[in-house]
Structures are given as C-alpha cells and as structure tokens.
C-alpha positions as CSV (number, residue, x, y, z in Angstrom):
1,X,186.8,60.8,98.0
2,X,183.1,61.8,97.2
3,X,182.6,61.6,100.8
4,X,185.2,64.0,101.3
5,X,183.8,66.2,98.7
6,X,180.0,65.9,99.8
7,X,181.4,67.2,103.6
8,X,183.6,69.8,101.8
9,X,179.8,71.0,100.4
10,X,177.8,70.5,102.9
11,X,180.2,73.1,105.0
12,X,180.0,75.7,102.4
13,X,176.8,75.7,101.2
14,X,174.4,78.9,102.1
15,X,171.0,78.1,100.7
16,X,170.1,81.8,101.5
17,X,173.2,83.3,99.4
18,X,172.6,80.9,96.6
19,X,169.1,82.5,96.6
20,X,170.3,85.7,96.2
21,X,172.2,85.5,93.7
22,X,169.9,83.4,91.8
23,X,167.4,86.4,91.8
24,X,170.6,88.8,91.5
25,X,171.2,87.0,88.0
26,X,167.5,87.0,87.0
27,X,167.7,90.9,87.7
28,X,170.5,91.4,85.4
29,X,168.9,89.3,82.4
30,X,166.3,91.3,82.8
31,X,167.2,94.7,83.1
32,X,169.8,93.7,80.0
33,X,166.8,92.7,78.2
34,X,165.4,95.7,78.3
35,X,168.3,97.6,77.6
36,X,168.8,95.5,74.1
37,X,165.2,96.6,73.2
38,X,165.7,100.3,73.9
39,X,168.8,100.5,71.8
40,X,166.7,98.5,69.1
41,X,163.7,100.9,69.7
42,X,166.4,104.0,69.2
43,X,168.1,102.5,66.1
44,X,164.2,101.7,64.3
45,X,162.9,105.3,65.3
46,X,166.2,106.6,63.9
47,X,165.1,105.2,60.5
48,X,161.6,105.9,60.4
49,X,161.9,109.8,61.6
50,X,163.7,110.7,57.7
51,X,166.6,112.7,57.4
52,X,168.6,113.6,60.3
53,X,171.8,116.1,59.9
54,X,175.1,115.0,60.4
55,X,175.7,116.7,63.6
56,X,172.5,114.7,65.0
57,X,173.6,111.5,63.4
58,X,177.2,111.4,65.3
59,X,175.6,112.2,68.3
60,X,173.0,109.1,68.1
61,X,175.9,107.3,67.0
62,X,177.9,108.1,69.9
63,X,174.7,107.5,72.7
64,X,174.4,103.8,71.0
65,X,177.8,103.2,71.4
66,X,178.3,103.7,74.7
67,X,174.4,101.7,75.8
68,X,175.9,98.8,73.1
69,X,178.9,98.9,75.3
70,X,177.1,98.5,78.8
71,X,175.3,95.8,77.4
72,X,178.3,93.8,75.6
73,X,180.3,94.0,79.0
74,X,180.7,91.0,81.3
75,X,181.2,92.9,84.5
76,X,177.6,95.2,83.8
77,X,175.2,94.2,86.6
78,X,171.6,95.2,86.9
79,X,172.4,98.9,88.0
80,X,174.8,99.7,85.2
81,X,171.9,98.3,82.5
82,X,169.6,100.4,84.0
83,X,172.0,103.5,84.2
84,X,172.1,102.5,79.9
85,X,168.8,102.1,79.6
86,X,167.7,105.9,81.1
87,X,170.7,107.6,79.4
88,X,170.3,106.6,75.7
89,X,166.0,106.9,76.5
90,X,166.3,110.6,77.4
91,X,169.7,111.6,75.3
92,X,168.2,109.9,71.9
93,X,164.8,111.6,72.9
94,X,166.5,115.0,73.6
95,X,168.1,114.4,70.0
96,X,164.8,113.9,68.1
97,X,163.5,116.3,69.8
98,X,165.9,118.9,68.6
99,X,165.7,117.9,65.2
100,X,161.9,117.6,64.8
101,X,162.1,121.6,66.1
102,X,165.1,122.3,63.5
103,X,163.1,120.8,60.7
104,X,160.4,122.8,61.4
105,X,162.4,125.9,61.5
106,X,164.3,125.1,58.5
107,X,161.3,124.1,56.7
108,X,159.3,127.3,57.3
109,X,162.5,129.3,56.3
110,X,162.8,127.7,52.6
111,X,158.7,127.4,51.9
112,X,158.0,131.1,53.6
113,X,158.8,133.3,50.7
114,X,156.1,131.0,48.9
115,X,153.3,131.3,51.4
116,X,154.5,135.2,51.3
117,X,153.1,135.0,46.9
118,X,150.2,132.9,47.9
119,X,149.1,135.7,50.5
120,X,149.9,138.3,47.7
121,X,148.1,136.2,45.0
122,X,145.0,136.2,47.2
123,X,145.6,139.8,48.2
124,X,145.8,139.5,51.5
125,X,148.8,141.3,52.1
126,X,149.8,144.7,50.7
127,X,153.4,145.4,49.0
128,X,154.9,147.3,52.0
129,X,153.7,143.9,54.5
130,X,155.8,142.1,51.3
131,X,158.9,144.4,52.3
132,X,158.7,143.8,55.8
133,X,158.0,140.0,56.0
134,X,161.6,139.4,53.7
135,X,163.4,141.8,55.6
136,X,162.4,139.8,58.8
137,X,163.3,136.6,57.2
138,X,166.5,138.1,56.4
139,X,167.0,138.8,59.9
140,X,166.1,135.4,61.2
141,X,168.6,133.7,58.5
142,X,171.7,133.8,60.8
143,X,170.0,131.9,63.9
144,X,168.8,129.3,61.4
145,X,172.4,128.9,60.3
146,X,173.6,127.6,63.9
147,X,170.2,126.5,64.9
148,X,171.8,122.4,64.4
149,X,174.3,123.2,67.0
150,X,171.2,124.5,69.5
151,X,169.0,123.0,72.0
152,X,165.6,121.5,71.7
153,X,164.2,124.0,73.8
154,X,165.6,126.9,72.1
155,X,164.9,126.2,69.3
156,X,161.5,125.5,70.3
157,X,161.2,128.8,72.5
158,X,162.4,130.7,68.8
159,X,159.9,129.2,67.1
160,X,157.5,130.7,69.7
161,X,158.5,134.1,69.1
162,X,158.6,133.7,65.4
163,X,155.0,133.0,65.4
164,X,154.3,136.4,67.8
165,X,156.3,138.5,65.8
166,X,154.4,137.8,62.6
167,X,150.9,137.8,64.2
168,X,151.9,141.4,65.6
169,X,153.4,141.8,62.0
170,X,150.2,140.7,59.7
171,X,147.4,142.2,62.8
172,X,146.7,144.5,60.6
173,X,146.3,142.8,56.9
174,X,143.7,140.4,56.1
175,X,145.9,137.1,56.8
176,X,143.4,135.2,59.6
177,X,146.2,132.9,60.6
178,X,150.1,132.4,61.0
179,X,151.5,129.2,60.9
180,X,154.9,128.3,61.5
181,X,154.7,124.4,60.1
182,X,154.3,125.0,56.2
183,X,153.2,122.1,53.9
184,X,155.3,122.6,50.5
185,X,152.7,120.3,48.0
186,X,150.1,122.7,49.6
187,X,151.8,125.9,48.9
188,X,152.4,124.9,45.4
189,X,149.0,123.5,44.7
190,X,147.3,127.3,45.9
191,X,150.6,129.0,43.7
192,X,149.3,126.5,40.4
193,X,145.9,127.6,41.1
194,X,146.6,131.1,41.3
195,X,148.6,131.2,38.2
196,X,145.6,129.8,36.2
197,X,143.4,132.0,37.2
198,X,146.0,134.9,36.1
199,X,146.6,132.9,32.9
200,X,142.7,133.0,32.3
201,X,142.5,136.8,32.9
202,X,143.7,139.3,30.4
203,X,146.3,141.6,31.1
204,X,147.6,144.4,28.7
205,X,150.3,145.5,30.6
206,X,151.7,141.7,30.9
207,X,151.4,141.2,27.7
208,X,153.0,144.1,26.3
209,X,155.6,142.9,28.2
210,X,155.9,139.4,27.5
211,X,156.1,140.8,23.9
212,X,158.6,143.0,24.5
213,X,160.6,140.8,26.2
214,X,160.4,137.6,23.5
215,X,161.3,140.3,21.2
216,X,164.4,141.6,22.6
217,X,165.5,138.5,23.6
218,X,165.2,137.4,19.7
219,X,167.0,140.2,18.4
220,X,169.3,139.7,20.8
221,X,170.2,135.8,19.6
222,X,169.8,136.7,16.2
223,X,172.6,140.4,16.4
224,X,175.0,137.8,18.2
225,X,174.9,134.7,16.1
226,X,174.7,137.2,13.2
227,X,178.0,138.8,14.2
228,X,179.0,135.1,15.6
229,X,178.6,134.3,11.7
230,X,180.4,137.2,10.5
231,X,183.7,136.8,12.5
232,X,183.5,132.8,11.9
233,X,183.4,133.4,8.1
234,X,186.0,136.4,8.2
235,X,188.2,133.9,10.4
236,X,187.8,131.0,8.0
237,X,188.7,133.1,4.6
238,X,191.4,134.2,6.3
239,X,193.0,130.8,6.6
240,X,192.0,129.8,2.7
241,X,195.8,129.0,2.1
242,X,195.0,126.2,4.9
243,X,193.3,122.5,4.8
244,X,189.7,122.9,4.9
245,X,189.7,121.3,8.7
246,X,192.0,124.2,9.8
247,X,189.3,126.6,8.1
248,X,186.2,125.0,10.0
249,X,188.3,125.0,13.1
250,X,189.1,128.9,12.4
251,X,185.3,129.3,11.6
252,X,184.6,127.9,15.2
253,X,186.7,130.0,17.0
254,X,185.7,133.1,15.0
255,X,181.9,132.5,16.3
256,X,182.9,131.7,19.3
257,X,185.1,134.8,20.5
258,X,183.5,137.4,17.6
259,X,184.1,140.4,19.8
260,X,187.6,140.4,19.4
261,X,187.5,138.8,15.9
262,X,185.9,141.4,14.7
263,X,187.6,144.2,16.1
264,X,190.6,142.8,14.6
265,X,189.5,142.1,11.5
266,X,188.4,145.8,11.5
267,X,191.6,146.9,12.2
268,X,193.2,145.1,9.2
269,X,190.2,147.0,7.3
270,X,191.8,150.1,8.5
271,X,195.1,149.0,7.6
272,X,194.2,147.4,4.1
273,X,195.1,143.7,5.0
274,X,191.5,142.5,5.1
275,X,190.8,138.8,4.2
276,X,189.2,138.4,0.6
277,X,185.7,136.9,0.9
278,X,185.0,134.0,-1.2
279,X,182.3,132.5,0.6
280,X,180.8,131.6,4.2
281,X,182.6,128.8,5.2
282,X,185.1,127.9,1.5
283,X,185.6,124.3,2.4
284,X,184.9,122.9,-1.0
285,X,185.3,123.0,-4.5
286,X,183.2,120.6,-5.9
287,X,180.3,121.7,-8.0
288,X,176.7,120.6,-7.1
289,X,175.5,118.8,-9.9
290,X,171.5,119.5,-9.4
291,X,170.3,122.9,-8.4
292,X,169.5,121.7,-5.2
293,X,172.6,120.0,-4.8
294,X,174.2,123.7,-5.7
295,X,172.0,125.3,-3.3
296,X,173.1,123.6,-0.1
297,X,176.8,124.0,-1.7
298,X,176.7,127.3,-1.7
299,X,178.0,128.3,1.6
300,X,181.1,126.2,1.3
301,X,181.6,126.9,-2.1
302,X,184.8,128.1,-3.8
303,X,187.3,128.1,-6.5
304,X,190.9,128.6,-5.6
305,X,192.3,131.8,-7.4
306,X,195.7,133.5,-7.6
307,X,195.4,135.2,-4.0
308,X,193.9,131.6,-2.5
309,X,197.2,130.0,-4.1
310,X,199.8,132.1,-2.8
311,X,198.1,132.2,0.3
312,X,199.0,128.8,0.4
313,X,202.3,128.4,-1.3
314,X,203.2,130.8,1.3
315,X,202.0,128.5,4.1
316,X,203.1,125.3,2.6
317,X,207.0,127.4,2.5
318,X,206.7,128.6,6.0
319,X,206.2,124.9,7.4
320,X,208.7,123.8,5.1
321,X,211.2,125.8,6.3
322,X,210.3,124.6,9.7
323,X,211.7,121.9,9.3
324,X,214.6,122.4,7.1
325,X,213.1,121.8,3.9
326,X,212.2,123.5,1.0
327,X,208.9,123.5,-1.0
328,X,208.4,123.6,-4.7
329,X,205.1,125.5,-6.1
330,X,205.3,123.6,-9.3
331,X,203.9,120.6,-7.3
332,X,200.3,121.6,-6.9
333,X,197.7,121.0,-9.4
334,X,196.6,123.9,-12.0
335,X,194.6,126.1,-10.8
336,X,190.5,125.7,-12.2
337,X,188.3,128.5,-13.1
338,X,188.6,131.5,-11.5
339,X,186.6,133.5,-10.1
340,X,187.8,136.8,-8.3
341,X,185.0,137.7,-5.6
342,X,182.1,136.4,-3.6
343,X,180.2,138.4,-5.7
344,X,180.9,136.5,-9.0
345,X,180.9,133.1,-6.4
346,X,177.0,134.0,-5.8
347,X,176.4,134.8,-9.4
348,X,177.7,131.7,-10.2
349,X,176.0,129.6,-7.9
350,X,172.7,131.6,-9.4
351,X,173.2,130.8,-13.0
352,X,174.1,126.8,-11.9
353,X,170.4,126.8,-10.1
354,X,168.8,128.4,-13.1
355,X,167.8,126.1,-16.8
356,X,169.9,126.5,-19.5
357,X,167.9,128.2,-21.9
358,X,170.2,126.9,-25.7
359,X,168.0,123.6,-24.7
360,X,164.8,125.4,-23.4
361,X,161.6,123.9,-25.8
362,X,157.8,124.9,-25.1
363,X,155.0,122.2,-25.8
364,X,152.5,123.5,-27.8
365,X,149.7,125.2,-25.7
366,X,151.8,125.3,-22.7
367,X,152.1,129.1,-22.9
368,X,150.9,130.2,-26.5
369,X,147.9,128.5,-27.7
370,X,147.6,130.4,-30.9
371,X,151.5,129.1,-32.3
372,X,151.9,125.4,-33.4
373,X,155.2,125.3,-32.0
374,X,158.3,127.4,-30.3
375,X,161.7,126.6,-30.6
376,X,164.7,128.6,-28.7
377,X,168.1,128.4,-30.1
378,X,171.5,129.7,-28.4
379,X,173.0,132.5,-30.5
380,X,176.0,129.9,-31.9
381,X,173.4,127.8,-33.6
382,X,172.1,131.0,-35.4
C-alpha cells in the first residue's frame, strides 16, 4: 500500500508548481500584513487627529469596513489585499484631509469676530472696515453650513479666496497680515490685555454710562419687587378668612404675576370691594415678647377682627356646603383684641418695641446730677 501511494506521488508531483505557490502564499501573508497595519495606522490616526464630525466619522467607518473585510476573507489573494490596502490609504487620507480644511474654516468663522475687536482695540481698523468685515462673514456663513458635505479641495480652494478677499478688503487699513488659521487662547490673551489697559485709562463718557446703567437697572429691581410686594401683600389680605399657608401661597402668586394683581385689585378700589390691610404678609398672631422679637413680627403680624372673622365664617360655610354639611360659627374661639387697621397694627407694634414708662426709674447722676433721686409714677398710682 505505501508503495502504491509513494508511485501515486511520485506521478503527481511538480516541484516547479509547488514552488509557486509556496511564494504565491508568502505573497499573500505579506501583502495581508501590510493591509492589517494600514487599517491599524487609519484607526490610531483617527484617534489622535481630535474631533471628527459625524458625517466624516461614518465614512471612515464605512472605508474600514470594507479593508477589515478583504482582510477577514479566505478567498482574498495578494491582489485583492493590495487593492485594500491603496483604497482605505487614499479614501481615509482624502477624509482627513477634508476635515483638517473644514476645521480650519469653521475655526476662523467662530474666532473671526474676535480677531475683528483685537484689530479695533489696537486701532488698526476703522468702524466702516468693522461694517464690512461682518457683512462678508455674513455672506460666507451659508457655504460654511454645507462645507462638511464638500470636498477637500474645495474647501481648500475657498479658503484661498477667503484670504484674497480680505487682503484686498484690509489693503488699505493698517492690518500687516491676514490669516486664515486663528489661534483662540491667543485672541483672548491680546482681548485680556486690551481690556486692562482700557480699565487703567479713564474714561468720562464710560463711566457716565456704567453709572447710568447700574442705576436704572436698580431702580428697575427695586419698582418691580416693590410692586411684586404690593400685589403679594394685597393678595394675601385678601385671603385673611383662609389658613395662613393658603395666605403665603396667595402672597407668592401675588408677587409673582403683580401686573394683573394689581390691576385687579385696582378695579375692586374702583368698585369699593378692596381688601382691608392688616399687615404685609398676616400669618400670625402671636405677640413678640422682646422688642426685637416684635420687630421681626411685624410683617406677619395680626389680630383677627370682625371683618377677618366673617371673612372666614364665610369660607368655612362655603366648603361646608360643598360637601353637604353645615357649619356652626359658635365653634371658633373668641375673638382677641381688636384692632381695626394697619395703622393701629403699626402703632401697636411701636408702643410693644418702646419701655413702659409706669416702671421707668433714673439712677442718680445718670441724667440730673444736681437731684438725689427721680422717681416716675403712672397716673393710677397718683
């Protein structure tokens, strides 16, 4: 049998064809070898050249798929590796390409207005070559827009006649050169400078106006929260036959929308329905017991009177009846003592902040050296 077999090969055995395609397979390792480093090459370069946009990045995705696919497949020989290898070298190059051009394009389109206030800061431009340089930019905007879906070279050959136009443009000022590649830490750095040096200089018209601005804008805040104050504390009286949350929520909506809370309210002035004012926001009735204590009370300050009460007797009815019940006035406590405006509220808040005088006794010397002593007495003890 193996002498069989050893005739069988011995017949069919070409030592020249063998040969051949022993160097036909060192040919395809080695042309698939040097596919597998160009697609790694492409993929590394892809991450070290920054941000690409999304249009570029599908189209690299879609070159390394098809070179990843030559070199995956069994039936690829030498020719179809090289084939791979040339396609994704020139269309990934073509695609960087395109992109460095775009960046540059974009870039000088975002960073131009600023080198157009460093050239004014250093007057080397006049106001009319100000005019003229944004109404150009204007009218580059809409290439820039499609400029991703272009071509390396035309992209390149606008950025060519971008850079003419504003030569021709600025011949006359004092800029000595135009550059299309703008650096942004660079531009700011001159724009920081710049603004110390007109921080350092004094300038009456600027700072008439910075005054006049910071003092509109002031009275401005202070009219609105004013009025914002005013229709929350008209709101919240309003509700005084409510729970004191309801009133702070009233409050909050009265500052809020104040326009129209006070043209109503201003209405119901007309009409004689106005709220009674007891105090800014009345969400307590609880004394302070020191004069500062009183003090910080004051603005939520009240004492329930005959209008406050039937303000709420008449709410308490109306949700009774809601529900299909009835509501008995008898049930809430007496009311305390009264007092019938904000104007008495504030006098009262006054004379709790002030010393009661029935108990008032000087030291000797304090305030009349020539009398021994001095003794105040209340008019009930006389």
């Amino acid at each position: 049998m193996n002498a069989v077999s050893s005739a069988l090969y011995s017949a069919t055995y070409n030592p020249a064809a063998e040969k051949a395609k022993a160097e036909q397979q060192v040919a395809n390792d080695g042309t698939k070898s040097t596919l597998k480093d160009q697609i790694d090459k492409v993929k590394a370069y892809r991450i070290t050249v920054g941000t690409l946009t999304t249009k570029a990045n599908t189209k690299l995705d879609t070159i390394i798929s098809k070179a990843q696919t030559v070199y995956d497949s069994s039936s690829s020989d030498a020719a179809a590796y090289r084939s791979a290898q040339d396609t994704i070298y020139s269309a990934a190059n073509d695609v960087f390409k395109q992109q460095q051009y775009y960046r540059i394009l974009k870039s000088f389109n975002d960073l131009f207005p600023k080198q157009i206030k460093v050239w004014k800061g250093d007057k080397l431009i006049e106001d009319t070559d100000i005019v003229k340089l944004t109404e150009y930019l204007k009218g580059l905007a809409p290439f820039i827009v499609g400029a991703d879906d272009k071509s390396a070279d035309e992209i390149q050959a606008k950025i060519f006649v971008v850079k003419q136009d504003l030569t021709t443009m600025l011949n006359k000022t004092k800029v000595a050169e135009v550059s299309i590649e703008l650096d942004e830490p660079t531009l700011d750095d001159k724009l920081k400078a710049q603004g110390a040096v007109a921080d350092q200089s004094f300038d009456s018209g600027k700072l008439f106006s910075d005054i006049w601005n910071n003092t509109s804008m002031f009275v401005g805040y202070f009219f609105y929260i004013t009025l914002g104050l005013l229709g929350g504390m008209l709101a919240a009286n309003d509700a005084i036959g409510r729970e004191p949350k309801y009133r702070v929520l009233f409050f909050i909506y009265g500052f809020i929308f104040c326009p129209f809370v006070l043209v109503y309210y201003l209405i119901r002035v007309g009409l004689g329905t106005a709220p009674k004012l007891y105090t800014m926001l009345p969400i307590t009735q609880i004394k302070g017991e020191t004069s500062l204590g009183s003090f910080f009370l004051f603005p939520f300050y009240f004492q329930e009177d005959l209008p406050a009460r039937k303000k709420m007797v008449d709410f308490l009815t109306e949700c009774a009846t809601l529900v299909g019940k009835t509501f008995d006035p008898n049930t809430l406590p007496p009311l305390p003592g009264q007092t019938t405006s904000l104007t008495e509220n504030i006098g009262a808040a006054i004379g709790a902040s002030l010393p009661n005088l029935s108990t008032l006794r000087l030291r000797r010397g304090d305030f009349f050296p020539s009398i021994k002593s001095v003794e105040l007495k209340s008019r009930s003890d006389v």
